[in-house]
ZADREN-310297 format. One record per residue: residue number from 1; residue in one letter; x, y, z of N, C-alpha, C in turn. Coordinates in nm, 2 decimals, padded with zeros to 4 digits, m for minus. Example, Ala and Ser with C-alpha at 12.3 -4.5 7.8 and 13.67 -1.06 7.14 Angstrom:
! residues 2
{1, a, {01.32, m00.57, 00.78}, {01.23, m00.45, 00.78}, {01.32, m00.33, 00.78}},
{2, s, {01.28, m00.22, 00.71}, {01.37, m00.11, 00.71}, {01.29, 00.00, 00.79}},
//
This chain:
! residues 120
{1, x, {12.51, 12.10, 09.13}, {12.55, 12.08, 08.99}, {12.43, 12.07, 08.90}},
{2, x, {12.40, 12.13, 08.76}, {12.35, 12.12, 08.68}, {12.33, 11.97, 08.60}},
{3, x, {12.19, 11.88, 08.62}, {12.18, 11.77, 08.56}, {12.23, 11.81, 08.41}},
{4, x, {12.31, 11.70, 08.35}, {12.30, 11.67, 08.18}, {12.15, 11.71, 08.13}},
{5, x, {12.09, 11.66, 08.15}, {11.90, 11.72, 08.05}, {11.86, 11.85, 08.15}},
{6, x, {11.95, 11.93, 08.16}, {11.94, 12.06, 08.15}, {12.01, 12.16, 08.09}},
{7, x, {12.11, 12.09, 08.04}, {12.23, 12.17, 07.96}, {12.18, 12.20, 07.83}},
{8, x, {12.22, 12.26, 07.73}, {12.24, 12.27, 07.63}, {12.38, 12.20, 07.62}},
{9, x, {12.41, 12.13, 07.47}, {12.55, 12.07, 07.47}, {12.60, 12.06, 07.29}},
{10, x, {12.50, 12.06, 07.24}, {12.47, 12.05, 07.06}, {12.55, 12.20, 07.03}},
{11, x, {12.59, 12.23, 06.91}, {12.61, 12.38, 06.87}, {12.49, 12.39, 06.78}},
{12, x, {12.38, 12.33, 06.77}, {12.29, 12.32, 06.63}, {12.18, 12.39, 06.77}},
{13, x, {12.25, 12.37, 06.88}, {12.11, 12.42, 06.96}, {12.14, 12.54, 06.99}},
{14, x, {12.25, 12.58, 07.06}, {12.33, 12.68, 07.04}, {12.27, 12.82, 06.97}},
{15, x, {12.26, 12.72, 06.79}, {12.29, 12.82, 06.70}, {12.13, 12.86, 06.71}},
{16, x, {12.00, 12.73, 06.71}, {11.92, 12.79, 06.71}, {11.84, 12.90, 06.79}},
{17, x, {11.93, 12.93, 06.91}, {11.85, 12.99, 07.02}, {11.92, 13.14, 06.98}},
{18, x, {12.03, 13.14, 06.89}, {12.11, 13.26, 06.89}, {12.07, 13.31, 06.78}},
{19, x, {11.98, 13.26, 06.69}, {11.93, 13.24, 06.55}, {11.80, 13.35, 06.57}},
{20, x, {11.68, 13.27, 06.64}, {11.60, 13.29, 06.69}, {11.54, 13.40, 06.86}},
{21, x, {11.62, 13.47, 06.92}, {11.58, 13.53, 06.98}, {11.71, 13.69, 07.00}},
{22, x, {11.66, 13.77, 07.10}, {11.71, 13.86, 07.13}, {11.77, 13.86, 07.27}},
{23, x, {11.91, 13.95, 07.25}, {11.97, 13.96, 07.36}, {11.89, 14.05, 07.46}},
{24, x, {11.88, 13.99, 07.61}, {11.83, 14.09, 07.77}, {11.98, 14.10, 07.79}},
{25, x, {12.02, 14.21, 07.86}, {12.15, 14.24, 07.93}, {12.11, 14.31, 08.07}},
{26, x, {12.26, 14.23, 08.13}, {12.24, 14.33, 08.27}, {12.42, 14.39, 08.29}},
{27, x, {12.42, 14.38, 08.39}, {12.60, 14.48, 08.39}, {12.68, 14.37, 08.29}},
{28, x, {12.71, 14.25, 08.37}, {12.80, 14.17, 08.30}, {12.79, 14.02, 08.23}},
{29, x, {12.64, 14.07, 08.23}, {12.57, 13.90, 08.20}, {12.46, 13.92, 08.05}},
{30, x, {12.48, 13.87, 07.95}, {12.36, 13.88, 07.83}, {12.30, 13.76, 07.84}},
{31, x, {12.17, 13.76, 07.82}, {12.09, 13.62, 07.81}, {12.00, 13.61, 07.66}},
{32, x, {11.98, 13.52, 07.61}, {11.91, 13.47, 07.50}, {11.84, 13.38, 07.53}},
{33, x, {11.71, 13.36, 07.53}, {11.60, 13.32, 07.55}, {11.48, 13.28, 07.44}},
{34, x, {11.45, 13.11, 07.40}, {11.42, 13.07, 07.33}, {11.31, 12.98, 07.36}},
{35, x, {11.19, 13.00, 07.31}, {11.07, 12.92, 07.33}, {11.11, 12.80, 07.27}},
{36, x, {11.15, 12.65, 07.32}, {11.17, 12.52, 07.27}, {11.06, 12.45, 07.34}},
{37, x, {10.92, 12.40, 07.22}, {10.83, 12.31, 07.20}, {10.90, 12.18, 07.22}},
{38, x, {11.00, 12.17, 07.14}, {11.02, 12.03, 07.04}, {11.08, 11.99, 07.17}},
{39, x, {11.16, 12.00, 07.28}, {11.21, 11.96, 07.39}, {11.11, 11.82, 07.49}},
{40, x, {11.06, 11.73, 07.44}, {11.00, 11.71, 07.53}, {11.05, 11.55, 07.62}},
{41, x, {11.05, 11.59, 07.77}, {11.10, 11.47, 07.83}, {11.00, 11.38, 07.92}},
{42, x, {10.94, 11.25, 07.92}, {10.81, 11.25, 08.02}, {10.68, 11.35, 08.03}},
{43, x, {10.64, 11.37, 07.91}, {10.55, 11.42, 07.88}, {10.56, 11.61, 07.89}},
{44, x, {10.69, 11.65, 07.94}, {10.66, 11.78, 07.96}, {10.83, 11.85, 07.93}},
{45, x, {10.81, 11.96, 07.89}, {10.90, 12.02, 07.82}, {10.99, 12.08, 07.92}},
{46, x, {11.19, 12.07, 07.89}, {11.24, 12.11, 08.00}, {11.30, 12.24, 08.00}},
{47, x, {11.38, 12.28, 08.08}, {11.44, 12.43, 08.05}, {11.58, 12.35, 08.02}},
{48, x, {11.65, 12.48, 07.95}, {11.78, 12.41, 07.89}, {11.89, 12.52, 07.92}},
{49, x, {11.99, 12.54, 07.96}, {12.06, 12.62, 07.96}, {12.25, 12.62, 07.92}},
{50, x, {12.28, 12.70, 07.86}, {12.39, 12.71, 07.79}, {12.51, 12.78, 07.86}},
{51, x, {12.62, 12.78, 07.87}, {12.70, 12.91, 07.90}, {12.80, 12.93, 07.82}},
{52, x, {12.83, 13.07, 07.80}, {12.93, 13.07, 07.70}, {13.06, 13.19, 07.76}},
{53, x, {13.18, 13.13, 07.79}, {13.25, 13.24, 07.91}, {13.41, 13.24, 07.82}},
{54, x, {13.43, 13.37, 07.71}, {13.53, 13.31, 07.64}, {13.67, 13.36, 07.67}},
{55, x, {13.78, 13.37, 07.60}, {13.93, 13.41, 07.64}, {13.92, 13.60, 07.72}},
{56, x, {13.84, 13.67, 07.63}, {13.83, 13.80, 07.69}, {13.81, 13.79, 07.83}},
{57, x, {13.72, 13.73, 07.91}, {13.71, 13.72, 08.05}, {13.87, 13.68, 08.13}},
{58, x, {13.90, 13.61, 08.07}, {14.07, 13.56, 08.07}, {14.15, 13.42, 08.07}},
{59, x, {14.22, 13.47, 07.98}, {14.31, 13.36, 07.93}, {14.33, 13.22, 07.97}},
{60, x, {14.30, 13.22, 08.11}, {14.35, 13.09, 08.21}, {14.19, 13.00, 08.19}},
{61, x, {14.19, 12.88, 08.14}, {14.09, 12.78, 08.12}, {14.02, 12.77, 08.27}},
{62, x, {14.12, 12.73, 08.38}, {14.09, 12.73, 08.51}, {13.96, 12.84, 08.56}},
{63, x, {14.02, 12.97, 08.56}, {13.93, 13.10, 08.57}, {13.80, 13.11, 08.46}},
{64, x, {13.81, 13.07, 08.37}, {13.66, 13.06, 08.25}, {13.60, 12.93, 08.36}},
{65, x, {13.66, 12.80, 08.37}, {13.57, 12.72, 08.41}, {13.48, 12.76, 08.55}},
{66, x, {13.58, 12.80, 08.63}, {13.51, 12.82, 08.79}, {13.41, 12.94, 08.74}},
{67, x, {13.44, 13.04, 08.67}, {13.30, 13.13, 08.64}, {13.18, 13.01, 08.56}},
{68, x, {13.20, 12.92, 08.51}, {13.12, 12.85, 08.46}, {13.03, 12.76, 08.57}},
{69, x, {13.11, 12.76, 08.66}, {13.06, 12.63, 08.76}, {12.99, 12.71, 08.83}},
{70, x, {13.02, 12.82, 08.89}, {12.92, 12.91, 08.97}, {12.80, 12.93, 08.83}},
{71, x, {12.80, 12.97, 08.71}, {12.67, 12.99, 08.66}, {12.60, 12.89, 08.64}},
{72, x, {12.65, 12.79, 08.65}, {12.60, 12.62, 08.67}, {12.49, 12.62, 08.77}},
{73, x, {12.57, 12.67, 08.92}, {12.52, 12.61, 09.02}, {12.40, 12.70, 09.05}},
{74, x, {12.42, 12.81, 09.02}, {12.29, 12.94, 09.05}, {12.20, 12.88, 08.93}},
{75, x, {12.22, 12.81, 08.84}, {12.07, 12.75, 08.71}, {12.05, 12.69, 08.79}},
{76, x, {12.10, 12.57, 08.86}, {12.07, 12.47, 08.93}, {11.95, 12.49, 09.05}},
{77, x, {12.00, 12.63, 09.08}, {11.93, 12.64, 09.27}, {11.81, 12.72, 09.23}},
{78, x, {11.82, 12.77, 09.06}, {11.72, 12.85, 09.04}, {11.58, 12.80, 08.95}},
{79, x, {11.63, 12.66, 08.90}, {11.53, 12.58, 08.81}, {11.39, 12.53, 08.84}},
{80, x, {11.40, 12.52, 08.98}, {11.23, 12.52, 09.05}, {11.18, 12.65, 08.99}},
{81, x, {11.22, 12.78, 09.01}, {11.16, 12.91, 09.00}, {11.12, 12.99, 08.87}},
{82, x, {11.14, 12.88, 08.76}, {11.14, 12.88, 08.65}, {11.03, 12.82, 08.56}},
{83, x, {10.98, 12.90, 08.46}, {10.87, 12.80, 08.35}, {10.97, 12.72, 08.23}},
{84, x, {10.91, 12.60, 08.24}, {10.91, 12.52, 08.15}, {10.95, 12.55, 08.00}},
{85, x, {10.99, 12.49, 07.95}, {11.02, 12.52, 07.79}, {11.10, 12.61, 07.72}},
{86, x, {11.20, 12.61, 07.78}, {11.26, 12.72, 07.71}, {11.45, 12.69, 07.69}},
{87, x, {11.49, 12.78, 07.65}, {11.65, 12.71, 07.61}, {11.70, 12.86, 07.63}},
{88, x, {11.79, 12.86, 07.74}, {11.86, 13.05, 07.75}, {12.03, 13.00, 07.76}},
{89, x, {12.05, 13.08, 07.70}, {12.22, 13.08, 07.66}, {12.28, 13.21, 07.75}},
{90, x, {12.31, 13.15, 07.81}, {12.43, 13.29, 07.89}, {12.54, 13.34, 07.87}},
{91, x, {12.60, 13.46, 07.84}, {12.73, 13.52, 07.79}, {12.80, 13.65, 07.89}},
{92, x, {12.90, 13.56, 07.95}, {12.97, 13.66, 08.05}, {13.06, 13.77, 07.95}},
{93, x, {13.05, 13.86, 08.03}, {13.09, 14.02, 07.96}, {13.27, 13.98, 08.03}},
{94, x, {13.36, 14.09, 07.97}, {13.46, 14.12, 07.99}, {13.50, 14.15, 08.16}},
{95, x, {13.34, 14.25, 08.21}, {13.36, 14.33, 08.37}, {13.41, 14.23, 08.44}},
{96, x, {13.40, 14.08, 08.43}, {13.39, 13.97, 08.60}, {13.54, 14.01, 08.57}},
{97, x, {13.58, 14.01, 08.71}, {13.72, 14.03, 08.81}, {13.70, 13.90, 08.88}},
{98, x, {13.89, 13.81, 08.87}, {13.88, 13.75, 08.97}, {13.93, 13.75, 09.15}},
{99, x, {13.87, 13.75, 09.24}, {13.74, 13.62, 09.22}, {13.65, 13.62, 09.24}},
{100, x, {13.56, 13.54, 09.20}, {13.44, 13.57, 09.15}, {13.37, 13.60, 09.27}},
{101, x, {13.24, 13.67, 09.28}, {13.17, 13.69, 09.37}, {13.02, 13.62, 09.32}},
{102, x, {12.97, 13.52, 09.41}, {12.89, 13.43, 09.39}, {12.75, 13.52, 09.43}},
{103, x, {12.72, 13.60, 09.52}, {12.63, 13.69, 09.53}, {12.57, 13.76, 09.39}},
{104, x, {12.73, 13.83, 09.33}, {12.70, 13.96, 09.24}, {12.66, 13.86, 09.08}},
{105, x, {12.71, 13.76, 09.07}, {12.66, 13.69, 08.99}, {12.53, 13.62, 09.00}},
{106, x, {12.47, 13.59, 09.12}, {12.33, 13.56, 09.12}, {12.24, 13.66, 09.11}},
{107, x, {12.27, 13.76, 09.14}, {12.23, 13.92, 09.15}, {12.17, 13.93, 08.99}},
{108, x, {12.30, 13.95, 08.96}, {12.30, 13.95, 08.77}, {12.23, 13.87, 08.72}},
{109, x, {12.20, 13.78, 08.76}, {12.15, 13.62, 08.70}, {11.96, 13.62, 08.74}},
{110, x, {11.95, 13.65, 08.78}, {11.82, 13.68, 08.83}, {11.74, 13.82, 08.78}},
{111, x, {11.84, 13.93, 08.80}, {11.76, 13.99, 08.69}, {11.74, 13.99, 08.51}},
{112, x, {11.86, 13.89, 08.48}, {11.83, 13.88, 08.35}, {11.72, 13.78, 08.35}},
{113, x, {11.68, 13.68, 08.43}, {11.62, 13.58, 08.43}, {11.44, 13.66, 08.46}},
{114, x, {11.42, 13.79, 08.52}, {11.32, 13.88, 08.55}, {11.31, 13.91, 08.37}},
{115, x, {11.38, 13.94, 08.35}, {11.39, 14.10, 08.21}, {11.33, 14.03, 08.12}},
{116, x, {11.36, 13.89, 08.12}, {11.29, 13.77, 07.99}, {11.21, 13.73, 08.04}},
{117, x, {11.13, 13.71, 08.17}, {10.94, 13.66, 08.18}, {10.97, 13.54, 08.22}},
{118, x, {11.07, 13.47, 08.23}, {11.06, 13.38, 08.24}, {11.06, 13.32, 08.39}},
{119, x, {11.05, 13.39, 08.51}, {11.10, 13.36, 08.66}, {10.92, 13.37, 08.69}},
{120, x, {10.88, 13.27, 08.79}, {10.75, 13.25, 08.83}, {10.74, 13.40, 08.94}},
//
């Protein structure tokens, strides 16, 4: 599970990372990726991450959340392998079929996380 001071949860933060950067895409996954200074916890700046999974993927709240919890849990396993400082917003595409495939989503997730510089 994704700690709270790794989320994104504000819509003011949201708006600034959607404000301020460009969409990386891969098949079914867009990321937005935002240099955040101002973040600082214990002397050092954290990564932040967002997801955004809306009715187009489908209708059932249930089916949006569990695609949410798997992109949860792949930030989570992937937050060592990551630099500092930044705030990326995730946006699942229409393609996910349920059910989900936890592979093809980390798959996706890792090369969007390559395409933005941000993976050690």
């Amino acid at each position: 599970m994704l700690p709270t001071k790794y989320r994104l949860q504000k819509s003011v933060d949201f708006q600034k990372v959607f404000k301020n950067s460009k969409p990386i895409k891969t098949e079914n996954l867009t990321f937005r990726v935002f240099r955040n200074t101002q973040k600082v916890v214990e002397d050092e700046t954290l990564i932040r991450f967002g997801f955004i999974v809306s009715n187009k993927i489908d209708k059932r709240a249930t089916r949006r959340n569990a695609l949410k919890r798997q992109l949860r849990q792949i930030a989570a396993d992937l937050i060592s392998e990551l630099e500092n400082g930044y705030d990326i917003v995730t946006v699942a595409h229409r393609d996910f079929i349920y059910p989900y495939e936890q592979q093809e989503i980390r798959k996706q997730f890792r090369e969007g996380l390559r395409k933005s510089g941000i993976l050690k």
